[in-house]
N, C-alpha and C positions, 0 to 999 in steps of 0.2 A: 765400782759402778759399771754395771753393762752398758754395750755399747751398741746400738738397735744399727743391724745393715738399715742402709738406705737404699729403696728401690731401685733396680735399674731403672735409667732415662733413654725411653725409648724417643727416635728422632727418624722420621718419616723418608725412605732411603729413595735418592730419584732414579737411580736403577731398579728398585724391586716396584716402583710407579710404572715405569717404561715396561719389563716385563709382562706389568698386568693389562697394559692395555695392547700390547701385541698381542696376549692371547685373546684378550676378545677380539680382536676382529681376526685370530687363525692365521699371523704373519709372525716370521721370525722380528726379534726388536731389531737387529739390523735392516730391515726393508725399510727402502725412502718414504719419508713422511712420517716418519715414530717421533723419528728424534725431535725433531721440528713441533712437531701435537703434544710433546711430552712438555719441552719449555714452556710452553700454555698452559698445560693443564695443569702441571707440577705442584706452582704455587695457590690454584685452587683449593687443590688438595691438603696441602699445609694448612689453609686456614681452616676448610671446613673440619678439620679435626685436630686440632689447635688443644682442644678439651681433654682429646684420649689419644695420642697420636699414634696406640699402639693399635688402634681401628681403624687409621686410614683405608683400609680394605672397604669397608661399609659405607667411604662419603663418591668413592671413581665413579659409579653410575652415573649418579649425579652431577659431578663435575664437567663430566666428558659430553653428557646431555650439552652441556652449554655449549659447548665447540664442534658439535656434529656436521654443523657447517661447513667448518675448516677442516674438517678430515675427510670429506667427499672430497672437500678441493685439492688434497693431496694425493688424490686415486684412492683412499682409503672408502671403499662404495660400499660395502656391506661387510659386517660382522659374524663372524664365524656364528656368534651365538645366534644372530638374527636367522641362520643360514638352518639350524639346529632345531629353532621353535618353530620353522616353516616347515622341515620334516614333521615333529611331531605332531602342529595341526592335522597335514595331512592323511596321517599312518593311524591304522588301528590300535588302540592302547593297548594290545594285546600282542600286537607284530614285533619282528626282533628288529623293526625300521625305528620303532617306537623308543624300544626299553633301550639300545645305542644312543639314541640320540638325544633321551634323557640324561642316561650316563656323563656325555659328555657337558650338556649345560649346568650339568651339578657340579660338572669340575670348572666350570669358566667362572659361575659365582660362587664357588664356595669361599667363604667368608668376604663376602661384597655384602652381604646386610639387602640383598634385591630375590634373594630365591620365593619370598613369597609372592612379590610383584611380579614376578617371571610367573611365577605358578597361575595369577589371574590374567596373563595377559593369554598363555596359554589355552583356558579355559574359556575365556570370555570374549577371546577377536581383540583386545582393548585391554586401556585403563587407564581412570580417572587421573593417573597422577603424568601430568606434562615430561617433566623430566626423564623419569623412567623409558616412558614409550620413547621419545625421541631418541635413548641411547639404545634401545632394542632396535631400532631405526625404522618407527614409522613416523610419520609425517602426520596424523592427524590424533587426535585424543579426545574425550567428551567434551573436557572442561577448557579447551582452547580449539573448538572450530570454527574458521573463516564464515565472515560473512554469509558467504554465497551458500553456506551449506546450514546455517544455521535455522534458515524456514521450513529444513524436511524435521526438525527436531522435534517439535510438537504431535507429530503424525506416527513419526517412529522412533522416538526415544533417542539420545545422541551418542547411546552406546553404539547404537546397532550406523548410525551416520559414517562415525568417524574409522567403523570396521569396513566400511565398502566404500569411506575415502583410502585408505592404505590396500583393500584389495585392486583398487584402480591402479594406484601410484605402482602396485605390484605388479600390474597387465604392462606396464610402460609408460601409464600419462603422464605428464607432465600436469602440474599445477593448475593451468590454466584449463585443460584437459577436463580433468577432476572436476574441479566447479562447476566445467558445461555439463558433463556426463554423468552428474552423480547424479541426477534428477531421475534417470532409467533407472537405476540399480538399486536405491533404495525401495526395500520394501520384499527386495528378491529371496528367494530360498539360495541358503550355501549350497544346494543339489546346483543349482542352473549356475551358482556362482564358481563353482569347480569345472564343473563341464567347459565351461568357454574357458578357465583359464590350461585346462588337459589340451582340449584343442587347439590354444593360441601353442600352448608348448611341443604338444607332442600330435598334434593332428586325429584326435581321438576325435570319431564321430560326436555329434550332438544327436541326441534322440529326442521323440517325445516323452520319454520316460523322465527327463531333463526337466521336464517343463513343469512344477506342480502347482500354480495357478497363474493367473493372468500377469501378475508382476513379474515373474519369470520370463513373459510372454516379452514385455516392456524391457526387461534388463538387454533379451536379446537384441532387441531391435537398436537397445542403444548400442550393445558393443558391434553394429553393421554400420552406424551410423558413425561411431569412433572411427573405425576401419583397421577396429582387432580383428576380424573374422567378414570372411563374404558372404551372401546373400544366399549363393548354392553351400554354403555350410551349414544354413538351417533346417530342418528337417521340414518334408514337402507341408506339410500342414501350417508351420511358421510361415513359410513363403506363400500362401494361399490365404493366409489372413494377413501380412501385407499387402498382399495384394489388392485384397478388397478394404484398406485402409487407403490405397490408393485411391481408388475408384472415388472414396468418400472424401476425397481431398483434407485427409489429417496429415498435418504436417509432420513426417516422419523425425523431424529432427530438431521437436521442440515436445520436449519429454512429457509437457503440463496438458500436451492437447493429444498424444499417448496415451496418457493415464487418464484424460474424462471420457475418449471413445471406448476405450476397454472397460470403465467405469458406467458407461452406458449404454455397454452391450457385453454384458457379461457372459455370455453365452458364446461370443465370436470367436473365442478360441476351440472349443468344443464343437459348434459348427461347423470351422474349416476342417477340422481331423475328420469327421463323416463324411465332409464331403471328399474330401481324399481319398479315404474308404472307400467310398461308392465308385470313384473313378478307377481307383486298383479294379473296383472288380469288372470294368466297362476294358480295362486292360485285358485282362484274364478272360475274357469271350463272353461276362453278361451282357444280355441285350437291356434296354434303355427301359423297356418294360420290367424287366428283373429289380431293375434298380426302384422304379416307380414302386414296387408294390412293399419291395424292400426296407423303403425309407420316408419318412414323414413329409407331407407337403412342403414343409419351408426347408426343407434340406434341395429337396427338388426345386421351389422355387431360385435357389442362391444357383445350382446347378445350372438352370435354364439358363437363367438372365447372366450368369459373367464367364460362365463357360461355352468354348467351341464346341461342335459336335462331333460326337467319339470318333475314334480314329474306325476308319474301315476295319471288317474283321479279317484276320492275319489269311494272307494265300495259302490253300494248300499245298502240300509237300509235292502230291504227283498228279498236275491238275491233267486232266481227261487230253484226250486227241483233241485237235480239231475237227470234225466230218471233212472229208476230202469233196471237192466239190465236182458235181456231175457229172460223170461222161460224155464226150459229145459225140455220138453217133454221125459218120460223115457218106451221106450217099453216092454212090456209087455213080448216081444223075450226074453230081457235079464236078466230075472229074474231066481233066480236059479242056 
């Protein structure tokens, strides 16, 4: 009678566990806090693959989602791979920033059963499934956002919510941060949302080229209002229609009454950049008439009424003599 081998029995090994989670987060498994994260997560892992255990590769995501927690708390703050997909948000799919650092996230999950979920979070800012995103380590998701964020979802869909709660949490907020401040930033273009976070990092001007409608206008103002960026960081046009938000007493720092004066004057961002304009060119040696004939009545109106009057025009370089003043002829009578 033949005699059928019997499968090998594969048994789930807590070193090659330990291994896989030091390479996600890009630490040797000797570095403090592996060992400690691994005895947690170890036996998760056993159960969730209990069925195949020669896939336990496909359940760690998961697993590790649940205790992301406890691996901030053991300095364990960000993931190599998190570190990876934030390059290649940023990078042209065509750059060699891009195709490296694709490379490498193919190698963190290969055979983790998450490369397609990698591949939407990539694509899409997000993604629907909780566990996933938190082990990519963001903090917010569609299908689990906080209260406080869950009234912009109607307006702007909760993809797009819980991708400008994690670009917050990215700038540095805090939690509590996030909730106040997300009210500015949704609705923003990723142009204005790159910009401030270039600036926060690397000091890259902001331009108006930044700005590509009014919510753009609003995102700025929250992150001055945060106090990511200062006031003389925005470009003269921003700070010239704050300004005349001031004037209109909107409270700069309640995002709802932001969005109904820009909502009810659509045009005031567009406004301040002319009037900018016009004052560059009151710089530059136009006269007040140039500008008048220049520029539309209520551009001049906005002029008149909240601006000073132009600065004097610049001295010249070799201004004339003065006339020396009169000779004084002294008669000869009065000598004596």
């Amino acid at each position: 009678m033949a005699r059928h081998a019997r499968a090998p029995t594969h048994h789930v090994n807590q070193a090659e566990v330990e291994g896989a989670i030091a390479g996600y987060f890009g630490v040797p498994a000797s570095t403090p806090g592996i060992s400690d994260l691994v005895r947690v997560v170890f036996p998760g892992v056993q159960e969730a693959s209990r069925g195949n255990p020669a896939a336990w590769r496909s359940v760690v995501l998961g697993v590790l989602a649940n205790h992301i927690g406890m691996a901030r708390g053991l300095g364990l703050q960000g993931s190599e791979l998190q570190r990876q997909l934030q390059i290649m948000r940023a990078s042209n799919r065509t750059s060699a920033d891009f195709v490296n650092a694709l490379r490498i996230v193919q190698t963190l999950v290969a055979g983790m059963g998450g490369w397609s979920r990698v591949a939407r979070a990539v694509d899409d800012g997000g993604t629907t499934n909780s566990n996933t995103y938190a082990a990519l380590g963001g903090s917010y998701a569609a299908d689990r956002l906080p209260m406080e964020m869950r009234r912009y979802v109607d307006r702007y869909g909760a993809h797009h919510v819980a991708a400008v709660g994690n670009y917050l949490n990215d700038l540095g907020m805090h939690q509590h941060e996030v909730h106040r401040y997300a009210g500015f930033f949704v609705g923003s273009s990723e142009t204005v949302r790159h910009a401030i976070r270039d600036h926060v990092r690397s000091g890259r001007q902001i331009t108006d080229a930044d700005i590509t409608n009014v919510n753009d206008a609003r995102a700025l103002i929250g992150a001055v209002q945060a106090g990511r960026i200062t006031r003389d960081a925005l470009p003269p046009s921003m700070q010239r229609l704050i300004q005349e938000m001031e004037r209109g007493n909107v409270d700069l720092d309640n995002s709802e009454s932001v969005r109904t004066y820009l909502q009810n004057n659509p045009d005031a961002l567009e406004r301040a950049r002319q009037v900018n304009e016009a004052y560059i060119g009151v710089r530059v040696g136009m006269t007040r008439e140039q500008i008048q004939a220049a520029d539309d009545t209520a551009i001049l109106a906005v002029v008149t009424r909240t601006e000073p009057p132009p600065p004097p025009p610049p001295a010249r370089d070799n201004p004339p003599d003065s006339p020396a003043p009169p000779r004084q002829t002294v008669s000869t009578l009065d000598i004596g």
